[in-house]
C-alpha positions in Angstrom: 99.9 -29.7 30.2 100.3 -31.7 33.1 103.8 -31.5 33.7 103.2 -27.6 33.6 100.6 -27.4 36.2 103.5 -30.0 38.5 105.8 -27.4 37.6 103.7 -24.3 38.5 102.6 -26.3 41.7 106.6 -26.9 42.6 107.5 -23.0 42.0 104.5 -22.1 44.1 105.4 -24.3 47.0 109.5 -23.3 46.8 108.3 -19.6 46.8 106.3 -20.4 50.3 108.9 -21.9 51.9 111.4 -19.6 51.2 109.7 -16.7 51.7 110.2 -16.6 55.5 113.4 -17.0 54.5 114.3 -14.5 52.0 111.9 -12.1 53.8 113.1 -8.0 54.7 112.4 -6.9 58.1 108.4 -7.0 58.3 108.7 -4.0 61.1 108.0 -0.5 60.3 109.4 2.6 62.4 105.5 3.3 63.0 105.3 -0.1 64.7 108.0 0.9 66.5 106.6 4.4 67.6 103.3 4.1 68.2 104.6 0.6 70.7 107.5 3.2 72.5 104.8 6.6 72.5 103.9 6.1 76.2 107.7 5.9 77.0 108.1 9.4 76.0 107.5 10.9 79.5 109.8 8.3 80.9 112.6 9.5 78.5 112.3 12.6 78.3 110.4 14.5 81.3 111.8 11.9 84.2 108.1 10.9 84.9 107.6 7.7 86.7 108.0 4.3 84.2 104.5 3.5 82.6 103.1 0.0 82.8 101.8 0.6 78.7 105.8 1.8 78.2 107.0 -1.6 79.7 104.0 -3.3 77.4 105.5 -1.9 74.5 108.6 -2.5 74.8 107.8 -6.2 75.5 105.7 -6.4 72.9 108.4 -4.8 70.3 110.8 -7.1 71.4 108.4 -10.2 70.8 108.2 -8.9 66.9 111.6 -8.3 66.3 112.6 -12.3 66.0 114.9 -12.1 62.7 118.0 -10.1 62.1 116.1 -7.4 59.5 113.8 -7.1 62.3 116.2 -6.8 65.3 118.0 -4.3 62.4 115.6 -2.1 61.2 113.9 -2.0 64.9 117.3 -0.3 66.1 117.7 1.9 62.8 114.0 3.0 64.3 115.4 3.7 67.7 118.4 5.7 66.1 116.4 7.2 64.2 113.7 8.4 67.4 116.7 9.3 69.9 118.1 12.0 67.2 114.6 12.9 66.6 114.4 14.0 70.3 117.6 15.4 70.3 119.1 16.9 73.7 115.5 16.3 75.1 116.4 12.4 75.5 117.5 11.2 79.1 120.3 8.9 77.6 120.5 7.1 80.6 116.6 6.1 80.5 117.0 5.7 76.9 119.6 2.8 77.3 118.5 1.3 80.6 114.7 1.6 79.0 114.6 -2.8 78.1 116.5 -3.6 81.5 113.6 -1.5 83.6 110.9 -3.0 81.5 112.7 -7.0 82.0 114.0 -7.1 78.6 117.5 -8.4 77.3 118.6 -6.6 74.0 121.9 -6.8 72.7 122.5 -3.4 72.0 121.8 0.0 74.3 119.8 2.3 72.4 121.3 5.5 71.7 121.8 8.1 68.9 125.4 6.4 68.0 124.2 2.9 67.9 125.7 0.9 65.0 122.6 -1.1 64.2 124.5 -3.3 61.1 126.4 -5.3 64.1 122.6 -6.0 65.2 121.9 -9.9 65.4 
């Protein structure tokens, strides 16, 4: 019975440390709109760029550490930018992390292929 328990206690402890690991992307598209809703102005009525836009898109950034996250936080983008259609200022849409002081490695846009995401 002993050895059980060991064995249970082993599983349980491989499971923890791999689950980081293993994990899918942890972000959800509502993350992901409700951090980029005051940017909407911004990108798609030219108003001037919110401070809570630039907040946002820092704080998005800071969540999407893994690939999944990175990946599924661009599908979410893509996903957005069609949503908006010909209402989205593409040029505010792209240049949106470089006014707010972020790097990504992609520009967001309706064509983005988010599978070469890293």
């Amino acid at each position: 019975m002993a050895g059980l328990m060991k064995l249970a206690c082993l599983v349980l402890a491989c499971m923890i440390v791999a689950g980081p690991i293993t994990a899918k992307a942890a972000l959800s598209c509502g993350t992901v709109s409700s951090s980029l809703a005051p940017c909407i102005g911004y990108l798609t009525q030219g108003t001037p760029l919110p401070l809570a836009c630039c907040a946002g898109v820092k704080r998005l950034n800071s969540m999407a550490r893994t690939t999944p996250d990175r990946q599924q936080a661009c599908r979410c983008l893509v996903g957005a930018a069609n949503a908006l259609g010909s209402g989205l200022n593409t040029g505010r849409a792209s240049g949106l992390p470089k006014a707010c002081g972020v790097n990504i490695p992609y520009a967001i846009s309706k064509n983005t292929n988010c599978a070469i995401v890293r």
